[in-house]
N, C-alpha and C positions, 0 to 999 in steps of 0.2 A: 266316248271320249270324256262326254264331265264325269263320268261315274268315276274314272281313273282320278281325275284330278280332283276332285272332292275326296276321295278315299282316304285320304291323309289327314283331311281336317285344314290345310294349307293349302290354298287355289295358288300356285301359283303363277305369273304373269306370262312366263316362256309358255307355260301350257296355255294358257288363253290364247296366246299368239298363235302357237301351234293348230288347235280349235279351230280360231276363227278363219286362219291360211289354210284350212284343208277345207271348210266349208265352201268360203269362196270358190278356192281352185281345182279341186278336184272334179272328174268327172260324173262321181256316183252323187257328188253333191247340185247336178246342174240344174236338176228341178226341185232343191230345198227352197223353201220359205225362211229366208231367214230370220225373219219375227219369232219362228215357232222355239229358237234356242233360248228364249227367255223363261219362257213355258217350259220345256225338257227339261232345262236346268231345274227349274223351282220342282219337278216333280221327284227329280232324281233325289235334291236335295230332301225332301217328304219324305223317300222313301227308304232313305236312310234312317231316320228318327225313329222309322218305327222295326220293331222287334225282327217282324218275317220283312221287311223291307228288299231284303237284296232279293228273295226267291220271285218276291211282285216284279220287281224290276228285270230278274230275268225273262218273267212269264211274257214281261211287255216288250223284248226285244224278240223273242223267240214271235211271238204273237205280230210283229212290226215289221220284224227284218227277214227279206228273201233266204231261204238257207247257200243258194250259191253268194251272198255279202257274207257271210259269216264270217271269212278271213280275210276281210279288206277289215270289216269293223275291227277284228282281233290286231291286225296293222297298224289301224289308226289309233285303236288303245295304247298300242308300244310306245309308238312314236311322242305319245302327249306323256306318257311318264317317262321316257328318255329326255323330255323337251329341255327340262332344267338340266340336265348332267349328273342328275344321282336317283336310284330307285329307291325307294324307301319301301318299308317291310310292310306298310298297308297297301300297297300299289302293287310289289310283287304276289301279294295273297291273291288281291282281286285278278290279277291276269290271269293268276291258275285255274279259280273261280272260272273267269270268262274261259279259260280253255275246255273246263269241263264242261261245265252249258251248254255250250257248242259244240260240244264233240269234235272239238277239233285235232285233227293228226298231231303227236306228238312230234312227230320231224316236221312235218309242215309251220308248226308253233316256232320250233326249232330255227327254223331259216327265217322267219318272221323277226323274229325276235334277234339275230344274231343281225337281220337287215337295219333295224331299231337300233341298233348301239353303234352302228357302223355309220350312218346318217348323222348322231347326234353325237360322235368323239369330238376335242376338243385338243 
């Protein structure tokens, strides 16, 4: 989720809201530490700055996250860059990005993703 919203260079506030509402409330979040999002953030942000940074920062999700989360993360990415009402062209890279990392089903992204725009119309 910050990787999305960093991806732009612009954090924006909806997506922080979005962030912090799905941390609290969700159920895959109910034994987070919320202290630890201070930390994630600052690393994601590292690991942007540097050259191979996004492939580290795949390695650390693949390496982190259960492969049955794989598309609730892939969800939760939508949702924070639908959060504001416009995707932008570094936000739409990175999900393709996360789609392929993941190996995620191209129809399953699909209904994902179609669920993400449908949540955040306006």
């Amino acid at each position: 989720m910050i990787s999305i919203s960093a991806s732009d260079e612009n954090i924006r506030t909806a997506e922080l809201v979005k962030i912090q509402s799905a941390v609290n409330g969700l159920p895959v979040f109910a034994s987070y530490d919320e202290d630890r999002l201070k930390t994630v953030s600052q690393i994601v942000f590292d690991l942007f700055e540097q050259e191979d940074g996004l492939d580290a920062l795949f390695g650390l999700i693949r390496e982190s996250l259960p492969e049955r989360l794989y598309e609730t993360a892939y969800a939760l990415a939508c949702d924070v860059a639908a959060a504001d009402g416009q995707l932008y062209e570094p936000e739409l890279r990175l999900l393709e990005e996360i789609r392929y990392e993941l190996d995620l089903d191209r129809l399953h992204a699909a209904a994902i993703e179609r669920g993400a725009r449908a949540r955040h119309m306006t």
